[in-house]
Phi, psi and omega in degrees: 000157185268124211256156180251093166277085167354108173196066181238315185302157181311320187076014198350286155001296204236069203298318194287355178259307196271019150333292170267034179173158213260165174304303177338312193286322200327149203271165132216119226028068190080006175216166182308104212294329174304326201269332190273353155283315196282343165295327174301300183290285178306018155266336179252014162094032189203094183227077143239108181247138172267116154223150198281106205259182185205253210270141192047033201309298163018289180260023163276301214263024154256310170298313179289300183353283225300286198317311189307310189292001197219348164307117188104210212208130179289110180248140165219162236181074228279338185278332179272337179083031171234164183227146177231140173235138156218173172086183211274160176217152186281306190273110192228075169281141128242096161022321190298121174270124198229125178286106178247051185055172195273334211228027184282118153302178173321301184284296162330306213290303204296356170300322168311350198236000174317315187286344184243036167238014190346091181049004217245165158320125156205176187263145174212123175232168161299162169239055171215031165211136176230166209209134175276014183316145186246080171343344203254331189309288164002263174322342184232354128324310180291340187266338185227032167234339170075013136337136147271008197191118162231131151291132165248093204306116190223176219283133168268175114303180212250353191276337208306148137301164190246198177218145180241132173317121144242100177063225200258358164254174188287114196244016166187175178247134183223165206275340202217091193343283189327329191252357166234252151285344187099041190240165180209163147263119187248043200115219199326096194244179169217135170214158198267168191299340185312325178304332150335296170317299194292323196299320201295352154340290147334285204033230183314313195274002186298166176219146195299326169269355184253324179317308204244296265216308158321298204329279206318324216254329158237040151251000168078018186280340189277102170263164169249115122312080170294111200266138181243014182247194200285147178201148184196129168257147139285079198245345212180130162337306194284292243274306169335284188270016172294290179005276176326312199284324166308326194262334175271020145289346190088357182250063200251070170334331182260019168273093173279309206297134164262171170263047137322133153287142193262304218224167184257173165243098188281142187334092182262000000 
């Protein structure tokens, strides 16, 4: 499956970072909270990415430059003017940015990404939360409960709205954790091309939970995954450096991945 990552939006919330740069890129230990997701999907065999790119697309698509061009080991040669790259690389992605406008909502951007999805099921998350979810687990709920859309419901903090259950599907939305299960939708969805019919209702002002995600939930179309393992959004300077402060103890839950190199770079 193809997986879609949201990184379009202002990011407002945390002004002091996405001034220069979409939330997504903001770092953590030295990479992009967008590179530490899609590391997440490819440790589970699934690196072919769509992202939705907006405000400041720019500097997404100067970091994959950057990567491809900086990959591997450097040869340079200064009297002939040439660089030969070799030696191990981290990454074996495919790629794509696609401009779903600057001021397109949620449901807007992915109704945009429709032509590069040719018709088949694929996965979608945001790009300002990581999580150890286990994607395939996902995936084979959403396959045998037959939803158009499955989610994954995961722990809030107490500011979040909740969700309320009838079994695995979603049958409501509530304003306040505490009054409801204690649920949130946190992402790493799956959803079938049927969902189209619903974003296109919209179009560009639909927003993924009310456009889509209501729709579904009172048709009963709306599956949950309940994920009981780590999930962290980046909304706020502290949630940043909780982040920061996990991996650099070495204590980072959504690091599924090692850092083996996957692919050689051959001498260019």
């Amino acid at each position: 499956m193809r997986v879609v990552i949201l990184a379009g939006g202002r990011g407002t919330r945390i002004s002091e970072e996405t001034d220069v740069k979409p939330k997504p890129m903001v770092d953590i230990g030295g990479r992009p909270i967008l590179w530490h997701i899609m590391r997440h999907y490819a440790a589970q065999g699934f690196d072919d990415f769509i992202i939705a790119g907006g405000y400041k697309a720019d500097v997404i698509k100067r970091f994959f430059l950057d990567e491809v061009r900086m990959a591997g080991d450097l040869t340079v040669d200064t009297r002939r003017g040439r660089v030969t790259r070799s030696g191990p690389a981290f990454d074996n992605w495919r790629v794509r940015i696609v401009n779903t406008g600057l001021d397109t909502n949620t449901g807007g951007r992915i109704l945009r990404l429709k032509p590069h999805l040719d018709g088949a099921p694929f996965l979608v998350t945001y790009g300002d939360g990581v999580c150890d979810v286990p994607m395939q687990a996902v995936i084979d709920q959403h396959r045998a409960q037959g939803h158009l859309a499955t989610i994954t419901a995961v722990h809030p903090p107490a500011r979040f709205g909740g969700l309320r259950f009838d079994g695995d599907e979603v049958a409501g939305f509530v304003e306040k954790p505490q009054i409801g299960e204690g649920w949130i939708n946190g992402g790493f969805a799956v959803f079938e091309p049927g969902v189209f019919d619903y974003l296109a209702l919209d179009g560009d002002e639909g927003s993924l939970e009310v456009a889509l995600y209501e729709r579904l939930a009172r048709e009963g179309k709306l599956g949950a995954y309940r994920h009981e393992g780590f999930w962290q959004c980046v909304d706020t300077l502290r949630e940043l450096r909780l982040l920061q402060s996990l991996w650099d103890g070495g204590r980072a839950p959504w690091k599924t991945w090692t850092d083996e190199p996957v692919r050689s770079v051959a001498a260019a």
